[in-house]
C-alpha positions as CSV (number, residue, x, y, z in Angstrom):
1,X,-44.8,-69.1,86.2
2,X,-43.8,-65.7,84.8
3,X,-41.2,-67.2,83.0
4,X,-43.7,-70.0,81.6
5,X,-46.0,-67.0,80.5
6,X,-43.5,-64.9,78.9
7,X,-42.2,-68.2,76.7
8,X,-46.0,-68.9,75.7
9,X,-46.4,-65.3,74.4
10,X,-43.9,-65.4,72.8
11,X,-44.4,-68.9,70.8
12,X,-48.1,-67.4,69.7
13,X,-46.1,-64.2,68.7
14,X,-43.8,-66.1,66.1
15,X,-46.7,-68.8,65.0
16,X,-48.5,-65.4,64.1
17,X,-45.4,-64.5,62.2
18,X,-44.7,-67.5,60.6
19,X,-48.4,-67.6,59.5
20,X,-48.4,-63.8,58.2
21,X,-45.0,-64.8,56.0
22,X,-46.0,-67.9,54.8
23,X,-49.9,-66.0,53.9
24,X,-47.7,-63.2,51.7
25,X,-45.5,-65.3,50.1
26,X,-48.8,-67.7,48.9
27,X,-50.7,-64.8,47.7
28,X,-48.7,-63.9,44.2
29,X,-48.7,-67.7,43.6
30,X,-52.6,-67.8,43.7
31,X,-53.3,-64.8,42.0
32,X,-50.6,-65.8,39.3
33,X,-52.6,-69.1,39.0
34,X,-55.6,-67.3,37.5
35,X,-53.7,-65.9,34.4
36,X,-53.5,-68.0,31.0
37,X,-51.0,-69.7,29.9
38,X,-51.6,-70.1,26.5
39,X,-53.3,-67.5,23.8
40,X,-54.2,-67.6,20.3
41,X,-55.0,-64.1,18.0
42,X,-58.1,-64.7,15.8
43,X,-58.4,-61.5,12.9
44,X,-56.9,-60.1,9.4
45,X,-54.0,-58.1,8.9
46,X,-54.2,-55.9,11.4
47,X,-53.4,-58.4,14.0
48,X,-50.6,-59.8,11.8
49,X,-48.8,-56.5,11.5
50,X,-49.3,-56.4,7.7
51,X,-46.6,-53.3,6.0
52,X,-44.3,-53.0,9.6
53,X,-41.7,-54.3,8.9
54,X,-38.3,-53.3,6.5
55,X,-39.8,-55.3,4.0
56,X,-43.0,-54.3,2.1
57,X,-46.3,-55.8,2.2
58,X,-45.8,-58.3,4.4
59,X,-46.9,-59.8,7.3
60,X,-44.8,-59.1,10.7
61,X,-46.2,-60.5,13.4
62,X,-43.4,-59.5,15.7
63,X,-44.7,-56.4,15.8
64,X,-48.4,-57.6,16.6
65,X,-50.4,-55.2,18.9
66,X,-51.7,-58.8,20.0
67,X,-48.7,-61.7,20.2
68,X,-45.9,-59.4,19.7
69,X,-42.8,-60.2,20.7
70,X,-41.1,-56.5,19.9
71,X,-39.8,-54.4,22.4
72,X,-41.1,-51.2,20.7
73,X,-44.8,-52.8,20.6
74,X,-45.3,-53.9,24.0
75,X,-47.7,-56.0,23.0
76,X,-51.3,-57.7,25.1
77,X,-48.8,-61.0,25.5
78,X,-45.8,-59.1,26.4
79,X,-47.8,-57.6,29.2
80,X,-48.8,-60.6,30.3
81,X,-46.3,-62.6,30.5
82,X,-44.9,-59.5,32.5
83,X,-47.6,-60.8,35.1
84,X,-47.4,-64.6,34.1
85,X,-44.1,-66.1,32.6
86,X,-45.9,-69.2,32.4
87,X,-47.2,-67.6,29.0
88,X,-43.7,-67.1,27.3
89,X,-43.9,-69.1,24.5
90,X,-47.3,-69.9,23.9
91,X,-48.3,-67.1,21.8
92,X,-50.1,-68.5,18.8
93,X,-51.4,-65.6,16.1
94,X,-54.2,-67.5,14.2
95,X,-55.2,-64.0,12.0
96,X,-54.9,-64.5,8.1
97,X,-54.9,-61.2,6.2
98,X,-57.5,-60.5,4.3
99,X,-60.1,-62.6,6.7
100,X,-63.5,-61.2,7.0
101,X,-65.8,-62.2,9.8
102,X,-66.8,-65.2,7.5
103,X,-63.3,-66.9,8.4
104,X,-63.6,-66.4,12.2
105,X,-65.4,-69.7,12.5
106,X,-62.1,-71.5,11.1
107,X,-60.1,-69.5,13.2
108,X,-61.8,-70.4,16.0
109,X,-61.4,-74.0,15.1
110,X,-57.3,-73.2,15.1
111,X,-58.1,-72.0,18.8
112,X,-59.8,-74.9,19.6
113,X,-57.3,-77.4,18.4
114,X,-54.8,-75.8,20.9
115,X,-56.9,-76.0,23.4
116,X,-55.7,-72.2,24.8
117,X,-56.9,-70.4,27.6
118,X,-57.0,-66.6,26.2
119,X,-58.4,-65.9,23.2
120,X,-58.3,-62.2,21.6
121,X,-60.3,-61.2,18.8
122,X,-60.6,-58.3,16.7
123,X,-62.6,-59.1,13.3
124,X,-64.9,-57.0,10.8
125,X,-62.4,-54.3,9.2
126,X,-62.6,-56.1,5.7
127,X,-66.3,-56.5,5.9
128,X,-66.9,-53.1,6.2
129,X,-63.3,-51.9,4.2
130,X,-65.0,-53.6,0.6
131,X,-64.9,-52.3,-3.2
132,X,-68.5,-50.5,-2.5
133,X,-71.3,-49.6,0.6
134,X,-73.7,-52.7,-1.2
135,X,-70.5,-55.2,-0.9
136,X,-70.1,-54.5,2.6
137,X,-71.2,-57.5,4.7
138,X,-74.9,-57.1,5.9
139,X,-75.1,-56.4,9.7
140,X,-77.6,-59.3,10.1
141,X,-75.0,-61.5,8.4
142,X,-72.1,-60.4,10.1
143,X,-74.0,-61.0,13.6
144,X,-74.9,-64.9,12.6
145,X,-71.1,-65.2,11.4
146,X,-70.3,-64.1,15.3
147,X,-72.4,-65.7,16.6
148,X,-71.4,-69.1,15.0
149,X,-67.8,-68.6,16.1
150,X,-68.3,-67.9,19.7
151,X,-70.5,-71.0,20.1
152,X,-67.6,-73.3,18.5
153,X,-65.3,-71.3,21.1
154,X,-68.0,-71.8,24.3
155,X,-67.8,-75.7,23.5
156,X,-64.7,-75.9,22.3
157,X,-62.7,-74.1,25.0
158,X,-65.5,-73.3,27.7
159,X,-63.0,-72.4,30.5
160,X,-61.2,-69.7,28.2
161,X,-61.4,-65.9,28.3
162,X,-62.4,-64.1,25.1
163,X,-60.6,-60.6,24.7
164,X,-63.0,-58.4,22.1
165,X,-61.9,-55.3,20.7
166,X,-64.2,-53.2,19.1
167,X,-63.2,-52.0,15.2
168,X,-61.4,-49.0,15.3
169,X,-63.1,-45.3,13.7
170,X,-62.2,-46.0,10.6
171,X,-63.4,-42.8,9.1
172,X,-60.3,-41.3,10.8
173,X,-58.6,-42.3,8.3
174,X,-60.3,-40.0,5.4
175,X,-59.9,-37.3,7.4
176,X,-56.5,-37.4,8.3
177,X,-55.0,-38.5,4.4
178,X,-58.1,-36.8,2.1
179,X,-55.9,-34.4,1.1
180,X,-52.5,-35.7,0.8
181,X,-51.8,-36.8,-2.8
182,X,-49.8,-39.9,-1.8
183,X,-52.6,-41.2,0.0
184,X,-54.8,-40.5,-2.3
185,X,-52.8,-42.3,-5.1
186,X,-52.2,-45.1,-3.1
187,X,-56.1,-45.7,-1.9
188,X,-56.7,-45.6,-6.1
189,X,-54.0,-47.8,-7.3
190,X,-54.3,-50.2,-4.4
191,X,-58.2,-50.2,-4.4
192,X,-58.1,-50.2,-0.6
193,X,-61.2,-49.6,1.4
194,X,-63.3,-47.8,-1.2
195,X,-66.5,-48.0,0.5
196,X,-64.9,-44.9,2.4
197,X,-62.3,-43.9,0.4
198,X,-63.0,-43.6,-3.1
199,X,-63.3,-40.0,-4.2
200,X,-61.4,-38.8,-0.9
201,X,-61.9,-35.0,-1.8
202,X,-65.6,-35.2,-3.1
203,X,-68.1,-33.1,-1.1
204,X,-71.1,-34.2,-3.6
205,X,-74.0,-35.6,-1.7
206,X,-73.9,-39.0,-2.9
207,X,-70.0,-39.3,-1.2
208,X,-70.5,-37.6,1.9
209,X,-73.8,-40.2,2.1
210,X,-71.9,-42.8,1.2
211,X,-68.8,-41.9,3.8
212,X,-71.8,-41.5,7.1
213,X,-73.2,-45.3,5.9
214,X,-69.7,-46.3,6.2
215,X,-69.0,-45.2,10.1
216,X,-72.7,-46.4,10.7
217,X,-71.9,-49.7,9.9
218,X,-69.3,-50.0,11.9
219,X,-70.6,-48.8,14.5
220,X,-73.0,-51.2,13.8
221,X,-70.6,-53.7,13.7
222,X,-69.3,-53.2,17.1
223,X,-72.8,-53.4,18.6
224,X,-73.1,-56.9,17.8
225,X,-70.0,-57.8,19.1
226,X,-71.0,-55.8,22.1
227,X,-74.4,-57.7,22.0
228,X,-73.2,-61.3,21.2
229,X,-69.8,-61.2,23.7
230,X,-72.2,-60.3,26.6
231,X,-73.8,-63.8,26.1
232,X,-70.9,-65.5,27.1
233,X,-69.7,-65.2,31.2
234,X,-66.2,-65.7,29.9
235,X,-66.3,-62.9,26.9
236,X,-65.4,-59.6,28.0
237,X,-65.8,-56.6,25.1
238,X,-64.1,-53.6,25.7
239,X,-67.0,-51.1,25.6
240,X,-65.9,-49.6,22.3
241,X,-62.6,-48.5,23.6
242,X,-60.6,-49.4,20.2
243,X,-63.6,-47.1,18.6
244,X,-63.4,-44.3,20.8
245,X,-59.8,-43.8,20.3
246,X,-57.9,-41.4,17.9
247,X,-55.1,-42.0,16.1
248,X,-52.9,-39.7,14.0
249,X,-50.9,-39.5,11.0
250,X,-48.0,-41.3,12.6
251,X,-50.0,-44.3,13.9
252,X,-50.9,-45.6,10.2
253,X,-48.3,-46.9,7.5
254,X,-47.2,-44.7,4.7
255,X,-46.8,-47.6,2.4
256,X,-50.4,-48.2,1.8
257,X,-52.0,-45.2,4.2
258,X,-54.5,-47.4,5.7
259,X,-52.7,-50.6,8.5
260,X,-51.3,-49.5,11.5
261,X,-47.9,-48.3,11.6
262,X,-45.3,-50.4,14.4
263,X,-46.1,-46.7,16.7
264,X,-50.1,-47.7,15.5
265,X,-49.7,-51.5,17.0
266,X,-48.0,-50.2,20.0
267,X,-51.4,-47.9,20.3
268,X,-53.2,-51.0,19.7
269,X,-51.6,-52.8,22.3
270,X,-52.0,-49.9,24.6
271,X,-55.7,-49.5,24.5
272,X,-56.4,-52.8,24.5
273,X,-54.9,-53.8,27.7
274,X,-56.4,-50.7,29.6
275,X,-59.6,-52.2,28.3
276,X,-59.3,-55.5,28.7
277,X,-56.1,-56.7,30.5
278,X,-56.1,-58.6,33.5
């Protein structure tokens, strides 16, 4: 009988085993089962790495904070397919320099047709970077634009997550360049942003007004995404993260003093996952 006991014990003993390995190994499979497998990029040049690479004034989406595939970047998919390798691959960049939040709707549409399951989106710096404050894109219009390009997302691709990152302090960028004369050349002869950056070393009224309407509107901006992404269970927003970030001198591209540099995409990349990575 004692031996009868002893072999019982020690049969539960190993099923408890058994079923503690087999409940470790199955855990990492789940988990791993609820990461996407497939992502798409929806924004303008930023996204699409515009001026990083040897070349000028071109696009370079290897080195994209969002569907990289550098090793200096360490981009959002990078990261992810650190946790899923399911993902390798399937890293589709949808952004088209230039785009405004007017285009996002198309974009979307791209997403759509590949039916992906992670979407990442980080429009409005051309509607607020325009030739004046009165060409800017109106808040009111910039929120129906949003709104008409989540909705084709929600029915297009329901079960997909929505990654949006807030526009970054653009205003950073007068301060840090107002006084270098490259910059300041460049900004002129390139006509970049000058809703902000015309007359960089003006202190008159009329240009410091014009500068604090600027930062208002993005800030603007970014509470409509806020406002608009919390409508949908599967958005997530990243609270102004991108926003609340500082960059330097060495984060923006010394071609045209106003896109990300490849260390400005690796930022990117950086405070987007803390935000809004899995």
């Amino acid at each position: 009988m004692k031996n009868q006991t002893a072999l019982r014990r020690i049969r539960i003993a190993l099923t408890c085993v058994l079923a503690a390995l087999l409940t470790s190994f199955a855990a990492p499979q789940a988990n791993a089962a609820t990461y996407p497998n497939s992502m798409d990029a929806l924004d303008d040049s930023i996204t699409r790495a515009f001026n990083t690479c040897w070349f000028p004034f071109v696009d370079c989406t290897q080195n994209s904070w969002a569907t990289g595939t550098s090793s200096s970047v360490n981009s959002y998919y990078q990261r992810l397919t650190a946790l899923n390798p399911g993902l390798e691959g399937n890293n589709h960049n949808d952004a088209v320099s230039g785009a405004v939040m007017a285009d996002l709707d198309g974009q979307a549409a791209d997403a759509v047709s590949r039916n992906v399951e992670l979407v990442t989106i980080l429009m409005g710096n051309n509607d607020a970077c325009a030739d004046s404050i009165d060409t800017m894109t109106p808040v009111s219009t910039f929120r129906s634009q949003f709104e008409a390009a989540m909705s084709r997302l929600d029915s297009g691709i329901p079960n997909a997550d929505i990654k949006v990152g807030s526009l970054p302090d653009i205003h950073q960028l007068w301060e840090l360049f107002k006084d270098d004369p490259d910059a300041r050349s460049t900004w002129d002869s390139y006509n970049i942003c000058q809703s902000l950056l015309a007359n960089p070393q003006s202190t008159g009224p009329a240009d410091v007004e014009r500068r604090q309407i600027f930062r208002q509107r993005v800030i603007d901006y970014n509470t409509v995404l806020a406002d608009v992404c919390a409508q949908y269970t599967q958005c997530e927003f990243d609270n102004d993260a991108g926003f609340k970030t500082t960059f330097r001198a060495r984060h923006v591209s010394t071609r045209d003093y106003f896109h990300p540099s490849v260390e400005g995409q690796t930022l990117l990349a950086s405070v987007a996952w803390n935000a809004l990575g899995y």
